[in-house]
C-alpha positions in Angstrom: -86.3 -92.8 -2.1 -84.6 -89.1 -2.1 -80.9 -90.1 -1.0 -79.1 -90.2 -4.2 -80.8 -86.5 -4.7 -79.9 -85.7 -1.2 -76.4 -86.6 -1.6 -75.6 -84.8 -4.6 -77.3 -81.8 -2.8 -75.0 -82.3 -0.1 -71.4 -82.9 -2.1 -72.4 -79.7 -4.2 -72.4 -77.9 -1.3 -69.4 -79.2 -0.1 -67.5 -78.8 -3.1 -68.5 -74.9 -2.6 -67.4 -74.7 1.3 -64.1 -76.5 -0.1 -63.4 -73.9 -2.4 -64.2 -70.5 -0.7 -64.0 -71.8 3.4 -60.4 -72.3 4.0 -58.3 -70.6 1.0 -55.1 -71.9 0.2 -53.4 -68.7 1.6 -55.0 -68.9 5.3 -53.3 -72.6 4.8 -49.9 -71.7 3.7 -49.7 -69.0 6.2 -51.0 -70.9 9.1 -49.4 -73.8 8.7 -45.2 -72.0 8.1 -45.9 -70.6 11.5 -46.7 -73.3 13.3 -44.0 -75.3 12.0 -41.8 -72.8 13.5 -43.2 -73.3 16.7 -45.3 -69.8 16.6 -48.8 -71.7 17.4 -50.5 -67.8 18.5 -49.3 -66.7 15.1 -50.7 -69.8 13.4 -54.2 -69.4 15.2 -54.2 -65.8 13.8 -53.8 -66.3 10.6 -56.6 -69.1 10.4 -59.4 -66.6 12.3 -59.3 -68.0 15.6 -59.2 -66.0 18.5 -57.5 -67.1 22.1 -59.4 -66.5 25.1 -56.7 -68.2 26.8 -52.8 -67.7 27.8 -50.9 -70.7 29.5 -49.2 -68.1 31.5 -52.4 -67.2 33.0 -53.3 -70.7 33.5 -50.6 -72.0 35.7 -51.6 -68.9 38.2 -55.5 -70.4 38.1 -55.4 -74.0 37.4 -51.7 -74.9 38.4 -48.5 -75.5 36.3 -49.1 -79.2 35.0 -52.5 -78.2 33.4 -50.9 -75.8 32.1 -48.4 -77.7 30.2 -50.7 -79.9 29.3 -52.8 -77.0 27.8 -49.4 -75.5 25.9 -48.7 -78.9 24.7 -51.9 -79.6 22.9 -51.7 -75.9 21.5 -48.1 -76.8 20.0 -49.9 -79.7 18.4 -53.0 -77.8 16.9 -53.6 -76.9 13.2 -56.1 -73.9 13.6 -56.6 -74.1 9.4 -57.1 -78.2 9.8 -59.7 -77.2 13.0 -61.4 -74.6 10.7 -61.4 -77.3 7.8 -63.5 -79.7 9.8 -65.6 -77.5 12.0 -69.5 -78.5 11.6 -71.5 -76.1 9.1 -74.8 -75.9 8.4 -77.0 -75.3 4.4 -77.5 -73.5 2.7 -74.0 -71.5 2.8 -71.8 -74.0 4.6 -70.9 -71.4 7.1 -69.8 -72.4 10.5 -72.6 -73.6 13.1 -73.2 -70.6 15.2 -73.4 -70.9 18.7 -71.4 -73.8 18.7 -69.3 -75.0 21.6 -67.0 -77.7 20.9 -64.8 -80.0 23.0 -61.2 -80.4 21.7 -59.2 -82.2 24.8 -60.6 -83.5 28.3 -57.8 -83.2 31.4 -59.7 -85.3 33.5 -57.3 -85.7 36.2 -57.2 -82.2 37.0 -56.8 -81.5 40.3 -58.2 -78.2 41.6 -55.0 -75.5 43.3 -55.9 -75.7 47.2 -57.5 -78.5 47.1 -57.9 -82.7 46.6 -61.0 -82.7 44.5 -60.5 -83.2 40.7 -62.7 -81.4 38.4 -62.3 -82.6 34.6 -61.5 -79.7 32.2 -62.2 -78.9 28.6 -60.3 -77.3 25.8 -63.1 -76.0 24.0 -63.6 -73.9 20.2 -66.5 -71.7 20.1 -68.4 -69.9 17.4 -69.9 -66.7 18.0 -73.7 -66.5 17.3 -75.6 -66.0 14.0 -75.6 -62.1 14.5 -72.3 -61.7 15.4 -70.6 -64.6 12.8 -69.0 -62.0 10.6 -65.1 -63.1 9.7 -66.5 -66.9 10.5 -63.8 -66.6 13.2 -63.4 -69.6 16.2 -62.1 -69.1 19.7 -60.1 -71.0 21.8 -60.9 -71.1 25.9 -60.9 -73.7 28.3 -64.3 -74.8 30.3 -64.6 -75.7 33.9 -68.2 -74.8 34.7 -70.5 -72.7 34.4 -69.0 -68.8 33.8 -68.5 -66.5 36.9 -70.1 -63.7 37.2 -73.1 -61.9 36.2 -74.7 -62.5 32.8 -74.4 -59.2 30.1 -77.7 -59.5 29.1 -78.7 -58.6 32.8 -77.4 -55.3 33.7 -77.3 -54.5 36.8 -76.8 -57.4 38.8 -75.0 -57.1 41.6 -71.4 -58.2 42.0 -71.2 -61.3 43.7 -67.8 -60.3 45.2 -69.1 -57.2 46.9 -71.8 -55.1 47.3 -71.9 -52.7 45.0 -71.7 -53.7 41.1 -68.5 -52.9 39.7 -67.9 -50.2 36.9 -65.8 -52.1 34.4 -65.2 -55.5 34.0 -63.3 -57.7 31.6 -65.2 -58.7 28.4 -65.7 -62.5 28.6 -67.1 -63.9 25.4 -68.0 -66.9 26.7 -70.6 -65.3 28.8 -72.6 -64.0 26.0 -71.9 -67.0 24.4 -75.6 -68.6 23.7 -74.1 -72.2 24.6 -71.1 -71.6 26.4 -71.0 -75.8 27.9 -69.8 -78.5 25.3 -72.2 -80.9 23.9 -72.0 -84.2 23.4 -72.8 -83.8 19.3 -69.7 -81.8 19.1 -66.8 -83.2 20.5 -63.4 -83.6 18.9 -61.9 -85.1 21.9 -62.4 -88.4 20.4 -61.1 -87.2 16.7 -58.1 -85.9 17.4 -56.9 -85.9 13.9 -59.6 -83.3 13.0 -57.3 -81.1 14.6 -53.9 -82.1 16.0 -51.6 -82.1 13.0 -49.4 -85.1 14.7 -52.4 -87.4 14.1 -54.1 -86.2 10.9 -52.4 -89.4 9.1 -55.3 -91.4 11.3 -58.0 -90.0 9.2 -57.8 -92.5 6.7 -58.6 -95.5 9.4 -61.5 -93.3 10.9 -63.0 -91.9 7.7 -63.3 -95.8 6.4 -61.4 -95.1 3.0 -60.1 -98.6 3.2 -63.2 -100.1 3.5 -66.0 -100.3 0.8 -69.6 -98.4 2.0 -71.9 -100.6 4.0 -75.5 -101.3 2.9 -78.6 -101.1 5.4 -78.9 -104.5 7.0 -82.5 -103.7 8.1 -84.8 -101.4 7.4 -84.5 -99.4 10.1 -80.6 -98.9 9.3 -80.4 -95.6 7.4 -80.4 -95.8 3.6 -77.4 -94.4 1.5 -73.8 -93.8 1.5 -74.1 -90.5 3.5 -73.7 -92.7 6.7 -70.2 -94.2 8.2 -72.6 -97.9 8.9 -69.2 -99.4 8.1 -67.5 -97.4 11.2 -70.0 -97.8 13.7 -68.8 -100.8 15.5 -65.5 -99.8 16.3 -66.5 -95.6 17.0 -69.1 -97.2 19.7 -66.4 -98.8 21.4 -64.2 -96.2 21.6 -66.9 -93.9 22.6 -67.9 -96.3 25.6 -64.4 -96.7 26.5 -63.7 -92.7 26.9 -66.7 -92.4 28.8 -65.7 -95.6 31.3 -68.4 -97.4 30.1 -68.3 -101.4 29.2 -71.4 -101.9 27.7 -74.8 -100.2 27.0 -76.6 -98.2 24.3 -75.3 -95.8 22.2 -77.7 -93.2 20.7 -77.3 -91.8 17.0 -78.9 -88.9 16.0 -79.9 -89.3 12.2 -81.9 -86.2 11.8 -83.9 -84.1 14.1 -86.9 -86.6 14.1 -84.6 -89.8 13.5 -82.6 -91.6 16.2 -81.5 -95.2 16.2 -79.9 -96.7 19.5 -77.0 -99.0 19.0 -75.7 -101.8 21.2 -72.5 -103.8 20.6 -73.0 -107.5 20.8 -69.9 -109.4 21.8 -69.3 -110.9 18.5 -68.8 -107.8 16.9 -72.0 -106.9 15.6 -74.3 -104.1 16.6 -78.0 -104.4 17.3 -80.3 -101.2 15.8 -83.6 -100.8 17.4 -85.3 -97.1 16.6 -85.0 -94.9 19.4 -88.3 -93.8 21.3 -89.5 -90.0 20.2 -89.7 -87.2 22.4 -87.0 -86.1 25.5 -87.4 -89.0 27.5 -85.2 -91.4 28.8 -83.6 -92.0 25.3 -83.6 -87.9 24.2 -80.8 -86.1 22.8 -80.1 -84.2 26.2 -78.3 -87.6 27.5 -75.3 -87.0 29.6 -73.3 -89.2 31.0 -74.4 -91.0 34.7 -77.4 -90.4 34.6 -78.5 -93.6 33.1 -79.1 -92.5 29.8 -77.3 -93.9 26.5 -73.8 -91.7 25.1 -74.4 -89.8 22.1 -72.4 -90.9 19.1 -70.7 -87.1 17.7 -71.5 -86.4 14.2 -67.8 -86.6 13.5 -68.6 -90.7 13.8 -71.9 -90.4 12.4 -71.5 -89.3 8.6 -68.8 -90.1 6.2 -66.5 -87.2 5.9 -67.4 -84.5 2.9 -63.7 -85.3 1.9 -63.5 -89.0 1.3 -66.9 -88.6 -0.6 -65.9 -85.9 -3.0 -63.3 -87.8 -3.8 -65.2 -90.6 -4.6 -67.6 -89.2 -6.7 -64.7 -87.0 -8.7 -65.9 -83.9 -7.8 -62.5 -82.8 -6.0 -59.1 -84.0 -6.8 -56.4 -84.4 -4.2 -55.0 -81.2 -5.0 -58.2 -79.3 -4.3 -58.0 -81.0 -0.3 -56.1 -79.4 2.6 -52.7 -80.9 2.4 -52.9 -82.7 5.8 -56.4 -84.1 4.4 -54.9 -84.7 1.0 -51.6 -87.4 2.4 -54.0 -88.8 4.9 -56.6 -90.2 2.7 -54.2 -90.5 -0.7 -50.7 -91.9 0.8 -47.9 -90.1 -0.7 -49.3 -87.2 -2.5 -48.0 -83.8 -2.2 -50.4 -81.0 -3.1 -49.3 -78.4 -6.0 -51.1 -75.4 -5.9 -51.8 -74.2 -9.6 -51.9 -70.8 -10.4 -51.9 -69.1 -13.8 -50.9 -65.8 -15.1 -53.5 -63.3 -15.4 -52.3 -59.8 -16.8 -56.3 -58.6 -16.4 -57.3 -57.9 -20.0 -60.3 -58.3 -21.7 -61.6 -58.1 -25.1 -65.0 -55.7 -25.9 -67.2 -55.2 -29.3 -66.9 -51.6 -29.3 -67.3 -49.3 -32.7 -67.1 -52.4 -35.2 -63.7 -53.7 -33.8 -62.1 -55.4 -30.5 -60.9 -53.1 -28.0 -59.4 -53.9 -25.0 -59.6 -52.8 -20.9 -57.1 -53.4 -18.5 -55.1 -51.6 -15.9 -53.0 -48.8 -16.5 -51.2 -47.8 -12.7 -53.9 -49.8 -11.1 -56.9 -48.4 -12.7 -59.5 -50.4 -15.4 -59.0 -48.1 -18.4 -59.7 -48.9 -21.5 -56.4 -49.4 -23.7 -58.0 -48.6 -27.5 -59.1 -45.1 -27.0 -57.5 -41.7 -26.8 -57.4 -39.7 -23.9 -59.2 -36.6 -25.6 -62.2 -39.1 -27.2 -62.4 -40.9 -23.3 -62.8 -36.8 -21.7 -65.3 -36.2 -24.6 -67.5 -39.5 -23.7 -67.4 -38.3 -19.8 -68.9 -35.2 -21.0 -71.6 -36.7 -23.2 -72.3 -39.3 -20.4 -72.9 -36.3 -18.1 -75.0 -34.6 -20.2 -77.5 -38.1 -20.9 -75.7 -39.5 -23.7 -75.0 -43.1 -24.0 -71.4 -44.1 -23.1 -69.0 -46.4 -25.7 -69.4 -50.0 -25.1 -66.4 -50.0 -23.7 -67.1 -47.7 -21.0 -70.3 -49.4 -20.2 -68.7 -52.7 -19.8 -65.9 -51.2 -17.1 -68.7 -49.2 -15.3 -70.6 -52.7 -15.2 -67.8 -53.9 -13.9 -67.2 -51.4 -10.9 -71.0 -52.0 -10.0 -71.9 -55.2 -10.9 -68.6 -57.8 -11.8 -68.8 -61.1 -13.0 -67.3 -62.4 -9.9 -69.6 -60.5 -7.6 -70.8 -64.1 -6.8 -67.2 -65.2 -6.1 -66.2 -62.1 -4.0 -69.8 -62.8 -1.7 -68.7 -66.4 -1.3 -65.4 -65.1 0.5 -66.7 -62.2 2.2 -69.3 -64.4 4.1 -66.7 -67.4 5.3 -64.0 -64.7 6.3 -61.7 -64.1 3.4 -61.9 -60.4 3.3 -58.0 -60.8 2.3 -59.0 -63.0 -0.6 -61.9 -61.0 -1.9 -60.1 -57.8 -2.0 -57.2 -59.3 -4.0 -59.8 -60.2 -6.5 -61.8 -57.4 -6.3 -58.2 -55.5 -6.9 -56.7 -57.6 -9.5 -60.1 -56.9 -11.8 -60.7 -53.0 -10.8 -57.3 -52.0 -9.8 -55.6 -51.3 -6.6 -56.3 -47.8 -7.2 -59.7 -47.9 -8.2 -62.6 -46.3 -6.7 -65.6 -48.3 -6.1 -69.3 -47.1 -7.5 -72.8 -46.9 -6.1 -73.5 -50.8 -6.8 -74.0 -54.4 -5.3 -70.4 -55.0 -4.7 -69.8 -51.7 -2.8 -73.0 -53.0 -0.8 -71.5 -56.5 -0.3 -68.3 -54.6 1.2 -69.6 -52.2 3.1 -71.7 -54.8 4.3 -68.8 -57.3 5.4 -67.2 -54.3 7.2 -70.6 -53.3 9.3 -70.9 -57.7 10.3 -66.9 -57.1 11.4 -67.9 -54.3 13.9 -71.3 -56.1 15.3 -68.6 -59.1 15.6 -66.3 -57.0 17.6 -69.0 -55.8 20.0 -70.0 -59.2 20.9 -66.4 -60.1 21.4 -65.7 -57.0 23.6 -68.7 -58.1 25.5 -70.5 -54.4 24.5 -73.8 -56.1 22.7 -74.8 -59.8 23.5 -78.2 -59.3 22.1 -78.5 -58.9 18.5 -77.9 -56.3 15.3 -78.4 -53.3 16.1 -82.1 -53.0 14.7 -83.2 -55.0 18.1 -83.2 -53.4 21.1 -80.7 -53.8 24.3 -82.7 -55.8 27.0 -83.5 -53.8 30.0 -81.2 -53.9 32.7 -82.5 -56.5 35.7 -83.9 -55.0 38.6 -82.3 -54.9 41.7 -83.9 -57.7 44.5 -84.9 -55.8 48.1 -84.2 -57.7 50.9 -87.4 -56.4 53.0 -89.5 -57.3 49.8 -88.1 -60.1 48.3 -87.3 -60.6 44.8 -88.9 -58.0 42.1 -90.4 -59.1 39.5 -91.2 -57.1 36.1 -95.1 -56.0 35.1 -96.3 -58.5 32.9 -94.9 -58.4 29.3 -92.1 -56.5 30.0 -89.6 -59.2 30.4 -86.9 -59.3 27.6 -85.5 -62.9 27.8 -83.5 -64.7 25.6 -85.9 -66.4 23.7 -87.9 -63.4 23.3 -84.5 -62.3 21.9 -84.4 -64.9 19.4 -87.7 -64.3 17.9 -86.8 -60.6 17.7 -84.3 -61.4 15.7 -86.0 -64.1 13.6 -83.5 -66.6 13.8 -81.9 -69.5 15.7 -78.4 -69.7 17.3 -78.5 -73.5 16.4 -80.0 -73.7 12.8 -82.8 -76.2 12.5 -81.2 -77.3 8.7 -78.0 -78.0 10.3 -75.3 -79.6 6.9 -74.7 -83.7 7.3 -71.4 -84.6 6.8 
């Protein structure tokens, strides 16, 4: 079988989205403000972006929710959030289009009124086009978004007659899943997040326990699965959703799902799962009669526990609330090394050296009059001194173009920048190349990001068209309908745009 290639495949990649995803700066930063109680400072420095104020929710939802919300928020760690976030090959970057369920106040009870409406605190990730920065938002989720949709301009104003001229930007209305799933949801893995509970990952990740084999051959081969953690993650699945016994559906792959009940001994009886949406499909919700979804969280064993195990990361190279949870009584050091940014170059029968001179790559072996007569002969066709060529390679083409790309596409502009600066110079001045591309890239992505966030585009780059705005129903007529192919829907959208908001190669954990 393919697993043992698989899994290497897999921890490779994950050694990759440990080293670029979550630097050690966003870390240090993040986690000194939340310590002193500055949790809006903290979420800013790891990327994510509040769509909600607590002061705003007590006038909507009342004061206990409220404090409830405030209280969680105290407890978050947006770097630890970011650090377990699903992410999908080949980059690792953060599922787009993602909706994910961090708290359910089930209790709530609506202002005004007796009924009690359960309500999410939700992280969301903006689409595939708009993913630049790889930043995360924080809202809460009550139902379905008020108001009309972006993509349909036009619509009229449920609140009066005539449409308004400006309205608040609301994300999660261009959001292309705005609802938690059940795949997703942290609810039930607190310590993914809340940093009062990330000593519990060692329990729920298994590290004390040695990896189950397949029973049957219908359990999944290999050590990419938690088998060992099933038993007691269905249990606490059925008991959050006020269930005592009954199925529980995992999703193995997109063609692959086993259904699991728990036996009273203990044990758990596989049977595979019928194909297709049917009863048994992965659009199960609970009351309905169909089985709970198992999250992926319970599904795999985490990245971390197996790079450790295979010695591909040591404790150091973990987040530090990762690093004490699963290796009791470490304390992470960060190493760094002193790098004065010199290099050695074969030019004219000798070593010369480059490095920067008031934060500009010169080269350190050459005289100022013999550099001004190489510019000239370079102007006029000639060939330049090795040592010249080598910096100019470097302005276009670096070594650790690779490197900088890596950071630029999970979000660290900060981080690429120092390393583009500590090899060029702060006050160097970047050439036609494919690391000027790669920024000026990064920087278009960051404004595309902030049009979907000021609800301005919710279609796509700017290559596809705006759909057209939605025409206007007349009472005496009825409802208008557009002439045949001129309907601009969202999944007409998607194929415009040649790719999906949930990727079909999603990354196992």
């Amino acid at each position: 079988m393919d697993t043992p290639v698989r899994e290497d495949t897999r921890l490779s990649l994950w050694r990759r989205v440990r080293a670029y995803a979550v630097p050690p700066a966003t870390i240090e930063t993040a986690t000194a403000r939340r310590l002193a109680g500055d949790w809006a400072g903290a979420c800013a420095a790891a990327g994510v972006d509040l769509d909600l104020t607590p002061r705003a929710l007590a006038r909507t939802h009342g004061t206990a929710l409220a404090a409830r919300v405030r209280a969680d928020l105290r407890r978050l760690a947006p770097d630890l959030l970011r650090w377990h976030l699903p992410r999908t090959a080949p980059d690792g970057l953060l599922r787009p289009g993602t909706t994910l369920t961090l708290a359910v106040y089930a209790d709530h009870e609506e202002p005004g009124g007796p009924r009690t409406r359960p309500v999410h605190l939700v992280a969301r990730t903006a689409p595939a086009w708009a993913d630049a920065g790889q930043r995360i938002s924080l809202a809460l989720w009550d139902g379905p978004p008020a108001g009309p949709d972006p993509r349909r301009r036009g619509a009229p104003d449920p609140a009066g007659p005539e449409p308004p001229r400006r309205r608040s930007p609301d994300p999660a209305v261009a959001h292309p899943h705005p609802h938690p799933g059940p795949r997703f949801r942290l609810d039930l893995h607190r310590h993914l997040w809340d940093a009062t509970r990330a000593g519990e990952l060692r329990d729920r990740s298994g590290a004390d326990l040695l990896p189950a084999l397949p029973a049957a051959p219908d359990d999944p081969p290999g050590p990419g699965w938690a088998v060992d953690r099933w038993a007691a993650e269905v249990r606490l699945l059925l008991a959050a959703d006020g269930r005592t016994a009954g199925p529980v559906l995992v999703r193995l792959g997109a063609r692959h799902r086993i259904l699991l009940t728990p036996e009273p001994d203990g044990a758990l009886r596989s049977v595979p799962a019928p194909p297709g949406r049917g009863p048994y499909g992965p659009r199960g919700e609970r009351g309905d009669g169909r089985p709970a979804l198992l999250p992926d969280a319970a599904t795999w064993t985490p990245p971390d526990l197996a790079l450790l195990r295979a010695g591909l990361l040591t404790p150091d190279d973990l987040h530090p609330l990762v690093a004490e949870a699963l290796v009791p009584g470490h304390r992470t050091t960060r190493r760094t090394g002193p790098d004065d940014g010199r290099r050695l170059v074969d030019c004219q029968g000798g070593r010369h050296r480059i490095g920067l001179v008031d934060g500009v790559l010169v080269p350190l072996d050459h005289a100022p009059a013999e550099l001004r007569r190489e510019e000239l002969l370079v102007a006029l066709g000639g060939t330049p001194l090795p040592c010249l060529r080598v910096i100019d390679e470097t302005h276009r083409r670096p070594d650790c173009l690779t490197g900088v790309r890596e950071r630029l596409a999970h979000g660290d502009t900060a981080g690429a920048l120092a390393v583009v600066e500590a090899l060029l110079g702060p006050g160097a001045a970047l050439r036609d190349g494919p690391l000027r591309e790669a920024l000026e890239r990064a920087a278009e992505r960051k404004v595309l990001h902030g049009l979907y966030r000021t609800g301005l585009r919710a279609t796509g780059p700017a290559n596809v068209a705006e759909p057209p705005p939605a025409p206007l129903p007349d009472p005496d007529r009825g409802p208008l309908r557009r002439p045949r192919g001129t309907d601009f829907d969202a999944r007409e959208t998607r194929r415009a745009l040649g790719h999906r908001d949930h990727p079909r190669h999603a990354l196992a954990r």
